[in-house]
C-alpha positions in Angstrom: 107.2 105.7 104.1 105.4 102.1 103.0 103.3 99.9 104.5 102.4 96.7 103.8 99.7 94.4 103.9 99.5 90.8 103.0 98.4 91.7 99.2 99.7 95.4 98.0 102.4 97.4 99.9 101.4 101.3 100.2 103.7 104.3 99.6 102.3 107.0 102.2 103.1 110.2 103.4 100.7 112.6 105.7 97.2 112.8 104.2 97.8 109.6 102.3 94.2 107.9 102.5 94.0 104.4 102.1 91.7 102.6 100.7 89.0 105.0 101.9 89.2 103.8 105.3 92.9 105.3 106.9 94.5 108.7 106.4 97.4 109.5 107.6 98.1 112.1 109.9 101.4 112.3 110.9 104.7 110.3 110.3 106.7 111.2 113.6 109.0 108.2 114.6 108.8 106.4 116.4 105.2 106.8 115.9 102.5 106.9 112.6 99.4 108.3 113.7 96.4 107.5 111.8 92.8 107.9 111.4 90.5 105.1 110.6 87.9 107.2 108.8 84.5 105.5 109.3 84.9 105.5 113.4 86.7 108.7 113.2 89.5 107.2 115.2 93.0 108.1 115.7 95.7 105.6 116.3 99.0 105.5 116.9 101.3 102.8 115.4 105.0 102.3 117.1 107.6 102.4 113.7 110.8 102.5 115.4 113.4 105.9 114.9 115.3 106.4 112.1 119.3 106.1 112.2 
């Protein structure tokens, strides 16, 4: 999976930890849940479904 951001796109795939601060947890579409590491919280991000 990537994921961009306005300076480096990110190739990820579960336990993927970027830049120290999100892991991934699960890659599920339509969802990507992740952690942000220094609140210890999860969120979900909608991705849409694969065809």
């Amino acid at each position: 999976m990537y994921l961009a951001r306005p300076d480096r796109t990110y190739v990820v795939k579960v336990g993927t930890v970027i830049d120290g601060m999100y892991r991934i947890d699960a890659i599920a579409p339509p969802t990507l849940t992740i952690t942000y590491l220094p609140l210890n919280q999860v969120q979900q991000l909608n991705i849409g479904v694969i065809d």
